[in-house]
Every structure is written in C-alpha cells, then in structure tokens.
C-alpha positions, 0 to 999 in steps of 0.5 A: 682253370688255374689258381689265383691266391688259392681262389679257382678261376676260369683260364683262357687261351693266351692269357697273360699277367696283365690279362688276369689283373684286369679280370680281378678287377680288385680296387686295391690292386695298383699294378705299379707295385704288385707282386707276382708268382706263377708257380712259384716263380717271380715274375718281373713288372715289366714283363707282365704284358708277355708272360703267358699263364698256362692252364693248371697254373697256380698264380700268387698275387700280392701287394707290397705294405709298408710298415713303420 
C-alpha cells in the first residue's frame, strides 16, 4: 500500500511515477505541469519515468493554478 494525496492505494512492484499517474486516471491531471513528492521529496518531470515508489511511501500530487 502507499498513500496518494492521503487517499490509501494498492502499490506494485516496480512502479513508477508515471505508473501511478496512469492509474489515477483523474481528467485533471496533465502530466505537463504536475507536481510531485514522494515523502517529501520533489521529484523532477523528467524523471517520472525512472523514479521507483516503494511500499509504505507517501506520495503528494499536485497541479500548479495560476491566479490573477
């Protein structure tokens, strides 16, 4: 299991940011311009592709509003 946006999901072996993303499967969420943390730690765009989420982890992920 880990913890996405504190909602509890079941976690696979080898999954990646990219992975997660897909299984959301929310709309709103364009991959472009999210934002995300794995236990705190800002994960860069391009490297959602390679960086592994272990079991136990706790996964924020946001997308950047632009106000006025």
């Amino acid at each position: 299991m880990i913890k996405v946006n504190d909602d509890v999901l079941d976690w696979k072996d080898g999954m990646t940011v990219v992975d997660l993303l897909n299984l959301m499967e929310y709309p709103e969420y364009n991959f472009p311009i999210m934002v995300v943390s794995i236990n705190g730690k800002h994960i860069p765009n391009d490297k959602y592709a390679e960086t592994l989420i272990s079991k136990g982890d706790e996964v924020k992920v946001m997308q950047p509003l632009a106000g006025g």
